[in-house]
N, C-alpha and C positions, 0 to 999 in steps of 0.2 A: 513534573515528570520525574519518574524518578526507574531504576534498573528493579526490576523483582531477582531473588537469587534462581528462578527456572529462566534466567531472560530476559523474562515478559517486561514489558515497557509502559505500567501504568500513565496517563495523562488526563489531567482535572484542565477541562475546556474552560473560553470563556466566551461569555455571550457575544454573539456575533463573527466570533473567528473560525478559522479554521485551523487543524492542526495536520500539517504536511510533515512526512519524514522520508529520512530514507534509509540503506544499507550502513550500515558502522563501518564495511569494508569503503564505501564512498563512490565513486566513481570509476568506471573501468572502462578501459582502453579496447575499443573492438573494429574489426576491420568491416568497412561497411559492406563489402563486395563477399562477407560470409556470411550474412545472417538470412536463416530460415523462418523465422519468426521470434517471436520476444511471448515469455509468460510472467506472469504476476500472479504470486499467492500471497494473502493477507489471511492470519488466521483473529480473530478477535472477539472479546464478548464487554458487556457493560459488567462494572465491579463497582462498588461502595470505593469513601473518600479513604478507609484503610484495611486492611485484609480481613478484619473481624464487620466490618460493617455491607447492610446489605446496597444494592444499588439504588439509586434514588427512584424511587416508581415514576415520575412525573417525565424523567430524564426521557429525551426525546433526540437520539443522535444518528449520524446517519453516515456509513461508511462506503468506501470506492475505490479499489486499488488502481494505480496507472504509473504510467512511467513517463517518461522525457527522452531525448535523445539531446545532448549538449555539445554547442561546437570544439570544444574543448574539456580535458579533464582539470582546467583551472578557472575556465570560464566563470565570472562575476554575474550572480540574474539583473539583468537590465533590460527589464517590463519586455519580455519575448523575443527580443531579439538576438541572445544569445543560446535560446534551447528551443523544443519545443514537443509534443507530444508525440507518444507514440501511439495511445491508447487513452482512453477514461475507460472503467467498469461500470455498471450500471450501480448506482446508490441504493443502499437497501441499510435499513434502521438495524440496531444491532441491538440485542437481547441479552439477558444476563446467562445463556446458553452460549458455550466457543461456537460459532459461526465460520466456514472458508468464504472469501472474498477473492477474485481472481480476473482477470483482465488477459488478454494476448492480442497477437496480431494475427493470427494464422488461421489458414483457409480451414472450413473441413474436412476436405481430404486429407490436409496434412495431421491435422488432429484424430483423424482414424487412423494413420497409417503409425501415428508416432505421439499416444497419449501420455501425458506428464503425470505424474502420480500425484493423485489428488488426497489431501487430507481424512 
């Protein structure tokens, strides 16, 4: 893994794993008695092992934004009993084209009355 200078968050998988991340800002503190729903943008595309190189053609990956909701902002992962989902996105394979990936919790009415600006 390493930082691109636009951001971008290059990561060289490895067979069998998965690779989970999350905000650099980390965890934040929300009042549960205020929330309207939750949204998830993931912007991503497949890229070669360094910026002159093309992507691996064979390369077969497959991406899903979601979130968590944790009993704490210090909370330890201990096999689900201290977080637990808010959401999964539906998985869809990623191209050497940027791709939006997105997840929420929210009804469609609320999504018509109040749409988040999409990539």
């Amino acid at each position: 893994m390493r930082v691109e200078p636009g951001g971008g968050l290059p990561v060289a998988m490895k067979a069998g794993y998965n690779f989970h991340f999350w905000s650099a800002g980390g965890r934040v503190s929300i009042d549960p008695t205020d929330i309207a729903g939750v949204w998830v943008a993931i912007e991503a595309r497949l890229i070669g092992e360094s910026p002159v190189m093309a992507p691996d053609p064979e390369a077969r990956l497959m991406l899903s934004a979601g979130a968590d909701y944790w009993e704490s902002l210090t909370a330890e992962w201990d096999q689900w009993t201290t977080n637990g989902d808010i959401g999964i996105g539906r998985f869809r394979f990623l191209s050497s084209e940027w791709q939006a990936f997105h997840m929420h919790s929210l009804t469609e009415a609320q999504l018509e009355a109040n749409p988040p600006p999409f990539p």
